[in-house]
VMD Tcl script that draws the C-alpha trace (Angstrom):
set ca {
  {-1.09 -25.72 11.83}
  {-1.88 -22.36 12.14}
  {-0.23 -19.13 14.40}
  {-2.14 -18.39 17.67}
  {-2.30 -14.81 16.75}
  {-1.48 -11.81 14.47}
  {0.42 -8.77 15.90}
  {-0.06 -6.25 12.90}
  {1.27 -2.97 13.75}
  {1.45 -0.10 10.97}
  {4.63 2.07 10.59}
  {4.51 5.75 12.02}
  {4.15 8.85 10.43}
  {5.66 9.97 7.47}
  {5.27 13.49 5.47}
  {2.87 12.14 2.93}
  {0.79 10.00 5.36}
  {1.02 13.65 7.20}
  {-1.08 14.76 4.60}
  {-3.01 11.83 3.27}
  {-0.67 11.33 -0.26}
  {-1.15 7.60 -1.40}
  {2.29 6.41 -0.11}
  {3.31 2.84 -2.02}
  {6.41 2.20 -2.68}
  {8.31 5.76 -2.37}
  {10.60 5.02 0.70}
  {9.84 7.78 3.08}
  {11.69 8.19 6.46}
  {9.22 8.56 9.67}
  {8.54 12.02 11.03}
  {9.69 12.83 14.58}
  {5.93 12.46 15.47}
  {6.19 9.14 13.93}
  {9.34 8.29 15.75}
  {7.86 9.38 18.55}
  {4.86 7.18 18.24}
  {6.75 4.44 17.45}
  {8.83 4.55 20.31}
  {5.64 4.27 22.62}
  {4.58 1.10 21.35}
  {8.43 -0.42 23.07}
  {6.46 -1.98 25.80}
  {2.81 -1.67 25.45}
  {2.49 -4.06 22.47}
  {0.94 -7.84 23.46}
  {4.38 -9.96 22.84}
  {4.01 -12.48 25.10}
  {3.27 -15.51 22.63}
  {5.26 -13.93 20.05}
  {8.12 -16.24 18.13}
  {8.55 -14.48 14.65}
  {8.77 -10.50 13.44}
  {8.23 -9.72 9.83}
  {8.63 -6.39 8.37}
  {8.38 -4.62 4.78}
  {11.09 -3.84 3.29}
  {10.83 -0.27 3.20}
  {12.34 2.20 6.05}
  {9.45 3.21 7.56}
  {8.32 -0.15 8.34}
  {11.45 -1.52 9.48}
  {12.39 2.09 11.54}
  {8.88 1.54 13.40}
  {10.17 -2.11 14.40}
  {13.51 -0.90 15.43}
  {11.76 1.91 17.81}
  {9.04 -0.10 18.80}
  {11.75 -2.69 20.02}
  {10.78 -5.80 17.52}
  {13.48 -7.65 16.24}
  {12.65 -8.52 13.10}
  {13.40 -11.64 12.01}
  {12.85 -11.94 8.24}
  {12.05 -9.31 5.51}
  {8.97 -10.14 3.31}
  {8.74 -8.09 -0.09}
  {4.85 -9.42 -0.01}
  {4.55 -7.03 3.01}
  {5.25 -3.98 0.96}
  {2.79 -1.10 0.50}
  {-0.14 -1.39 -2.47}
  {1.36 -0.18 -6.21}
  {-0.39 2.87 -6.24}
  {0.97 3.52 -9.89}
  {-0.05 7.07 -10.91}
  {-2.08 7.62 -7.98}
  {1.62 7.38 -6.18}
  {2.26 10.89 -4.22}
  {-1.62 12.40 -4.92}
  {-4.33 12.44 -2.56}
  {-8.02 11.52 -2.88}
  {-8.97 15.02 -3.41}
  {-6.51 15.68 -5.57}
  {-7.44 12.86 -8.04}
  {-11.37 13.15 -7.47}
  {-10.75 16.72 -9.33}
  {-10.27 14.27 -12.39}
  {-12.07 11.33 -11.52}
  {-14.99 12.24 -9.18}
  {-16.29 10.04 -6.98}
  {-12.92 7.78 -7.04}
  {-11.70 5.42 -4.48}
  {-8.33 3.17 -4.16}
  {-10.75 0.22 -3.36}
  {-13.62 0.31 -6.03}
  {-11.80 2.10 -9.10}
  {-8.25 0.67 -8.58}
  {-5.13 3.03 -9.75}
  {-3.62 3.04 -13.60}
  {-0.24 1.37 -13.81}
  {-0.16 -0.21 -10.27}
  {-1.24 -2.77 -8.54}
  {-5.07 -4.27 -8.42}
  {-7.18 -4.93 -5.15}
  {-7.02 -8.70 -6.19}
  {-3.19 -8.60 -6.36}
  {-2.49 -6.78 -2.91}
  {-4.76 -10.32 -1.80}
  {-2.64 -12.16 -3.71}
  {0.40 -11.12 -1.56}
  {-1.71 -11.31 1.85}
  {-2.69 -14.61 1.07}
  {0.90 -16.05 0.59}
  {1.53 -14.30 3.80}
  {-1.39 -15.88 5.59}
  {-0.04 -19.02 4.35}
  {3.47 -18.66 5.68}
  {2.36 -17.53 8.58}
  {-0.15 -20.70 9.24}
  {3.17 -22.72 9.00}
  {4.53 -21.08 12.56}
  {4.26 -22.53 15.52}
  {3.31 -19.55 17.54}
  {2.18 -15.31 17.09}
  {3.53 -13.54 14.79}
  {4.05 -9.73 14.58}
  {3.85 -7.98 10.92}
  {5.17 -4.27 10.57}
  {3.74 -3.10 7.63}
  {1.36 -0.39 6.34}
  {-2.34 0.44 6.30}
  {-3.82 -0.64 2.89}
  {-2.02 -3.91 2.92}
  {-2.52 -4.90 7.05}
  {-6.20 -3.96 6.50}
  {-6.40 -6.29 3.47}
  {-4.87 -8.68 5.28}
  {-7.42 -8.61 8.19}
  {-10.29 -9.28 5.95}
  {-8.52 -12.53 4.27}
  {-7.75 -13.22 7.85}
  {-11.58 -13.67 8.63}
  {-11.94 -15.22 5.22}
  {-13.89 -12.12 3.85}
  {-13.63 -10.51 0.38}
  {-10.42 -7.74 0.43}
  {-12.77 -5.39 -0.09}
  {-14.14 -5.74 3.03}
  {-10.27 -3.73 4.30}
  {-12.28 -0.37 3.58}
  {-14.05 -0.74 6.41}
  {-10.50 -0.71 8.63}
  {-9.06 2.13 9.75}
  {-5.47 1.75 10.90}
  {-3.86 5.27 12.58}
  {-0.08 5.60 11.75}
  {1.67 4.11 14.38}
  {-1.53 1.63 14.97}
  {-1.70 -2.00 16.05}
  {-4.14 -4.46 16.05}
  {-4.49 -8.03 17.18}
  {-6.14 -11.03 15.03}
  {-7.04 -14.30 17.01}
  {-9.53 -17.08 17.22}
  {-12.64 -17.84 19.14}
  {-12.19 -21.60 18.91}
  {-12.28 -22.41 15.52}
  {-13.68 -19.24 14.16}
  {-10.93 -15.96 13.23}
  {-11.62 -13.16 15.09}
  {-10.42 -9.18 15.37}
  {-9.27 -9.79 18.87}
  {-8.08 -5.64 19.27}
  {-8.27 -3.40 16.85}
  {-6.77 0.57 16.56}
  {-6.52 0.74 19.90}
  {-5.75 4.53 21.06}
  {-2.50 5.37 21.56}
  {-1.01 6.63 24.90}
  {-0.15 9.82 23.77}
  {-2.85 10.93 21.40}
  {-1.40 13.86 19.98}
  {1.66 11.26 18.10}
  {-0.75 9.52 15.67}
  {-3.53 11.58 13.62}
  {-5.51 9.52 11.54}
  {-5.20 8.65 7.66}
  {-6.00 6.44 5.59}
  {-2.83 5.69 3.24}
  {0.80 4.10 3.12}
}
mol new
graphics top color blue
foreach p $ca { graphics top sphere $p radius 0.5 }
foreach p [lrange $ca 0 end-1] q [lrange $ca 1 end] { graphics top cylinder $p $q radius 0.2 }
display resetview
């Protein structure tokens, strides 16, 4: 078996996303541009095939569902944010002082969590999710949906660098036939003034 489609949708903005701070697993509440955001996804988001919601754990995840009007039906710990470790809280620039050159995807972070163990945790998603008769929707954050769409198309999770996701995003992961497919992806939100773009959390 596996689920006729994959509603990921990012949580909305937060202070640190605001400002592009690696955001992991510090629980930040949304902004009131992220509220904002999330409350014009109630409506515009493709539900129709939808039987299952899955959220992080953490607020801003499960805040987003709530506005966005998902009822989220189980809370998955595997959908939480990458371990940033010490890289928790700084931005690129501010760690590219010390270590120049340095990205989340090809260096990795001290005391966190590795590229290959974020997979790990999409990949027992992907499984769950292959056992569900129908779509399912995952509310979750950027690093860890955008790792997630490259296992989805059987690529290498470095291949996620190469997927933007705006706070407040949503994309849509499907099949043509028997192949996976990016069916939408980032599309621009109604309002674009409630989701600036960045790349973290």
């Amino acid at each position: 078996m596996r689920p006729t489609r994959l509603l990921l949708v990012r949580h909305g903005e937060t202070e640190w996303s605001r400002v592009r701070r690696h955001t992991g697993r510090t629980d930040l509440p949304l902004t009131a541009s992220g509220e904002a955001r999330a409350r014009s996804l109630a409506g515009t988001l493709p539900l129709d095939d939808v039987v299952a919601v899955w959220s992080s754990p953490l607020r801003r995840a499960r805040r987003t569902a709530e506005l966005a009007g998902l009822e989220v039906t189980a809370v998955d710990p595997d959908l939480v944010e990458w371990d940033y470790g010490t890289a928790e809280g700084r931005t690129t620039a501010e760690i590219r002082e010390e270590r120049p050159g340095w990205t989340v995807w090809a260096d990795g972070v001290d005391e966190g969590e590795s590229l290959a163990e974020v997979a790990s945790r999409v990949d027992r998603v992907l499984a769950r999710a292959a056992e569900v008769d129908g779509a399912v929707a995952i509310v979750a954050h950027a690093h860890l949906l955008r790792v997630l769409a490259a296992r989805w198309l059987g690529l290498a999770p470095l291949v996620g660098r190469h997927l933007t996701l705006d706070p407040g995003g949503w994309a849509v992961l499907g099949w043509e036939r028997e192949t996976p497919v990016l069916e939408r992806w980032n599309p621009p939100p109604p309002d674009d003034d409630a989701a600036p773009t960045t790349p973290t959390g």
